[in-house]
C-alpha positions as CSV (number, residue, x, y, z in Angstrom):
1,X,152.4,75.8,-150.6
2,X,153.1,73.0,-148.0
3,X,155.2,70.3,-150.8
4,X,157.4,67.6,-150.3
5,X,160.8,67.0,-151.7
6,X,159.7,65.3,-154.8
7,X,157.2,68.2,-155.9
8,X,159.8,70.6,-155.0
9,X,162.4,69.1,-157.1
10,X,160.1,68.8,-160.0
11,X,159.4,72.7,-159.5
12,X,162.9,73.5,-159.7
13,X,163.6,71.2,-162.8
14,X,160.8,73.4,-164.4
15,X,162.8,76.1,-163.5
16,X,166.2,75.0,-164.9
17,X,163.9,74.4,-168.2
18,X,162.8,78.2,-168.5
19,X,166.5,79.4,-167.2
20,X,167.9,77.1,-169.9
21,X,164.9,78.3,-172.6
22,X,166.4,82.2,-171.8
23,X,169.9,80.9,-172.2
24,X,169.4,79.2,-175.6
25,X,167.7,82.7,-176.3
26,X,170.8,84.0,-175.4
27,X,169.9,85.6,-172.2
28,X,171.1,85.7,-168.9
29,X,168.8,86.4,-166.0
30,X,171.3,87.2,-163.8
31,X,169.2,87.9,-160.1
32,X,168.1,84.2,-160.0
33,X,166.8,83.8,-156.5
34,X,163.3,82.6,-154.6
35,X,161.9,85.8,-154.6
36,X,162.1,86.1,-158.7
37,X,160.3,81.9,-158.6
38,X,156.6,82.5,-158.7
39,X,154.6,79.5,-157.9
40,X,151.0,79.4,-159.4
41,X,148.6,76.6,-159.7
42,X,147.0,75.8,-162.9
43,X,145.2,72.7,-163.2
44,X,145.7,71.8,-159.3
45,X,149.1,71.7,-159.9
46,X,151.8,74.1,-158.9
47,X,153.9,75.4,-161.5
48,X,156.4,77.6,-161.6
49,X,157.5,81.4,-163.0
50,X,160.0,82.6,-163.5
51,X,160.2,86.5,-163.5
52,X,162.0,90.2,-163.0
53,X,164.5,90.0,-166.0
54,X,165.7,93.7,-165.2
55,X,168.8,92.8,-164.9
56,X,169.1,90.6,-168.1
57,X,171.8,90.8,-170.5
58,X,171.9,89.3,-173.9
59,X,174.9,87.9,-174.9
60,X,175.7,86.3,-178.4
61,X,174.9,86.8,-181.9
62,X,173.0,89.3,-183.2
63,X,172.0,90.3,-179.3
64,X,173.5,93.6,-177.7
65,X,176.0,93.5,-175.3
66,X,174.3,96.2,-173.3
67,X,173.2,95.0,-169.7
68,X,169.4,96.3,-169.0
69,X,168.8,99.3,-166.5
70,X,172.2,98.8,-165.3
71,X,175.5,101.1,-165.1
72,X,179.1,100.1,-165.8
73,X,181.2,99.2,-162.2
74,X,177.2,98.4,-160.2
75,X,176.9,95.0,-158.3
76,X,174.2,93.3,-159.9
77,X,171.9,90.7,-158.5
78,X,170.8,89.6,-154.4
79,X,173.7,88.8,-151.9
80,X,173.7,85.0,-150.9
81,X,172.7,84.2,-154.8
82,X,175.2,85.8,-156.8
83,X,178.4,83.8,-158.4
84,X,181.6,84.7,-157.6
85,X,182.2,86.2,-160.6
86,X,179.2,88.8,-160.6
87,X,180.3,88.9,-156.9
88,X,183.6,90.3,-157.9
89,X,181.7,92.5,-160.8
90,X,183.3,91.1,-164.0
91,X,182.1,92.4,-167.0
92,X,182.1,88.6,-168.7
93,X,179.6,86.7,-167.1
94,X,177.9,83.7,-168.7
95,X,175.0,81.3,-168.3
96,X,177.5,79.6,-166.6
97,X,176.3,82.5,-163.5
98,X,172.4,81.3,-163.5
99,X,173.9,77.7,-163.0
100,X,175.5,79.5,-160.1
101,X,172.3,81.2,-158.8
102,X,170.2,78.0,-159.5
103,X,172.7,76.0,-157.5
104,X,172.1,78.4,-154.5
105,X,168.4,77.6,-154.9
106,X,169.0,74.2,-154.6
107,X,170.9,74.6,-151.8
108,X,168.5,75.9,-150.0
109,X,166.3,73.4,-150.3
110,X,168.3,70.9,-149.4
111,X,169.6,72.5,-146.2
112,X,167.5,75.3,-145.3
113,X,170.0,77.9,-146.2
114,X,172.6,79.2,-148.4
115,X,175.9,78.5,-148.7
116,X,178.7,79.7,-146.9
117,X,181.6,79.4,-149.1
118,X,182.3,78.6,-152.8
119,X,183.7,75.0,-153.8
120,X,187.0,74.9,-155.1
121,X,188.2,72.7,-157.6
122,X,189.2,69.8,-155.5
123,X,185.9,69.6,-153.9
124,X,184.4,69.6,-157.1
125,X,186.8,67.0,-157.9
126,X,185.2,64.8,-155.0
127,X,181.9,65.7,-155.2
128,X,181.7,67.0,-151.5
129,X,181.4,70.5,-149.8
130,X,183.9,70.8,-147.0
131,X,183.1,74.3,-145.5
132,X,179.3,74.3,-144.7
133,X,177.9,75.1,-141.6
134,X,177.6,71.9,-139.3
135,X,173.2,72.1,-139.6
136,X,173.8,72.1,-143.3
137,X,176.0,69.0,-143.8
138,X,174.0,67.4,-141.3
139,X,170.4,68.1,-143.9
140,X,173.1,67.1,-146.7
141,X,174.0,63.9,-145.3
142,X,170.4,62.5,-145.4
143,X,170.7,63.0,-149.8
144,X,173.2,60.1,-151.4
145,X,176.5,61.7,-152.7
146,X,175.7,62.1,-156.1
147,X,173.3,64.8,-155.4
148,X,176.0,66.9,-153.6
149,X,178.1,66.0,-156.5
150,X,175.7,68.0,-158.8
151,X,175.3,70.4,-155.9
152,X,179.2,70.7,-155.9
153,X,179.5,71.4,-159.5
154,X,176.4,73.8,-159.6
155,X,178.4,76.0,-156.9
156,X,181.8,75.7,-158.2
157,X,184.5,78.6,-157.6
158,X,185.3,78.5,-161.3
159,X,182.8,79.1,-164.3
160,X,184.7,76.5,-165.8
161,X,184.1,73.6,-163.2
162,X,180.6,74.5,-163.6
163,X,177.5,73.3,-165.5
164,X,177.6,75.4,-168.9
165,X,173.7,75.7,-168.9
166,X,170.8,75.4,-166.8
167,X,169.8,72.3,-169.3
168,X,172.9,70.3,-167.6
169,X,172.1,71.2,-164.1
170,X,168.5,69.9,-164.5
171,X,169.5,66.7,-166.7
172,X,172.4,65.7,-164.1
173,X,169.7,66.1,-160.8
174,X,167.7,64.1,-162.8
175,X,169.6,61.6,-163.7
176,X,171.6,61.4,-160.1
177,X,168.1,61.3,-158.4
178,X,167.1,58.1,-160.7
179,X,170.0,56.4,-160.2
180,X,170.4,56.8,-156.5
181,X,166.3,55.4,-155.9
182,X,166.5,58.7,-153.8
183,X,164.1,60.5,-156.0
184,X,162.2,60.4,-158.9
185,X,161.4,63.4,-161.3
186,X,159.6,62.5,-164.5
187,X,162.8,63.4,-167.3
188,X,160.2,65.6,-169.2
189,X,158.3,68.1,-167.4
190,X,155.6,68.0,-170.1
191,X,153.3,64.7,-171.3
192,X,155.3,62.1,-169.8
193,X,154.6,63.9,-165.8
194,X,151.6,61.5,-165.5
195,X,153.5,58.2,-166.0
196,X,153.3,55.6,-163.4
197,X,155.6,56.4,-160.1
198,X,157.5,53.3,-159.7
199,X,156.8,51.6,-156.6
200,X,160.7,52.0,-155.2
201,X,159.5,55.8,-155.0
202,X,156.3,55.0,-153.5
203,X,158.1,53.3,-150.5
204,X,160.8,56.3,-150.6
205,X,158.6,58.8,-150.7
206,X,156.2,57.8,-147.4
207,X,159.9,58.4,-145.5
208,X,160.7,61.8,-147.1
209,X,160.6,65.3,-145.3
210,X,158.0,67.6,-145.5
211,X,158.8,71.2,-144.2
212,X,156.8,74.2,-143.9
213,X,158.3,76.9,-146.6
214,X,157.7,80.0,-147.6
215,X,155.5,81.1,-151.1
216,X,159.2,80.8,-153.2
217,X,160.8,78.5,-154.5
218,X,162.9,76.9,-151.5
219,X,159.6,78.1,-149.4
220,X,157.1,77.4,-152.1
């Protein structure tokens, strides 16, 4: 599909939603990427899937420990996607490396590709990613700073500097895009998506990009 920021943006807050439903569940997706973001329409309108929970793991109460079709010491999930931590195959990962993975998405929207390097804990600090490639600040530098500031955080080095859910990533995009008059996305994906665009967004949104992408997320 041929959509523009906005509809893309809404898309991926649906996503965050279903991430965040698995993590409430207490799941993990763990191989969070374009490829595992189907996009359907139903009622005219695209909507997203997310799918392939092979490599699941439940974490929490009354959930086993056990990762799914997985063996001890094997890297998990799709290069370019996967947090540092899964990167470096720690047993412990958290929801905390889907925020990871859905901050890769994002990413890629944003600039085209994904990232280079993981933020360390003074860029997260500032809200700005130092070590991108020179196309990729140059796409970043068109967004206002407080959505690289949620895009910082997203990618952080550290779990710990990170969003602890999927539910924070989506409600910080949300509210940086409102506040900014960069973008609006409707803060429930449900009932309230037919309300009135405000007519600051109208005007923004004759100006914003439309590029052609691929049937995934980023690509759509």
């Amino acid at each position: 599909y041929n959509l523009d920021i906005q509809s893309r943006l809404e898309l991926f807050i649906s996503v965050c939603s279903a991430v965040n439903h698995a993590h409430q569940k207490g799941i993990i997706h763990r191989d969070i990427n374009p490829s595992n973001v189907l996009v359907t329409r139903v009622d005219g309108e695209p909507v997203p899937k997310v799918i392939d929970f092979g490599l699941a793991k439940a974490v929490g109460q009354g959930l086993t420990e056990k990762s799914i079709h997985t063996m001890p010491g094997q890297v998990l999930g799709t290069l370019g996607y996967m947090s540092p931590e899964q990167a470096l195959r720690q047993s412990e990962v958290d929801a905390r490396t889907d925020v990871y993975s859905l901050g890769c998405v994002l990413y890629e929207m944003l600039t085209g590709g994904t990232p280079a390097s993981w933020p360390g804990p003074e860029e997260v600090k500032l809200g700005r990613m130092d070590s991108v490639p020179a196309q990729h600040r140059r796409r970043l530098d068109k967004y206002p700073g407080r959505i690289e500031q949620v895009l910082t955080k997203a990618l952080a080095l550290r779990p710990d500097d990170r969003f602890a859910r999927a539910g924070e990533l989506s409600r910080a995009l949300v509210s940086a895009a409102e506040r900014t008059r960069w973008c609006w996305i409707p803060s429930s994906m449900g009932r309230s998506r037919r309300r009135p665009i405000p007519s600051w967004w109208r005007r923004y949104r004759t100006t914003s990009a439309s590029w052609g992408m691929r049937r995934s997320l980023p690509g759509l």
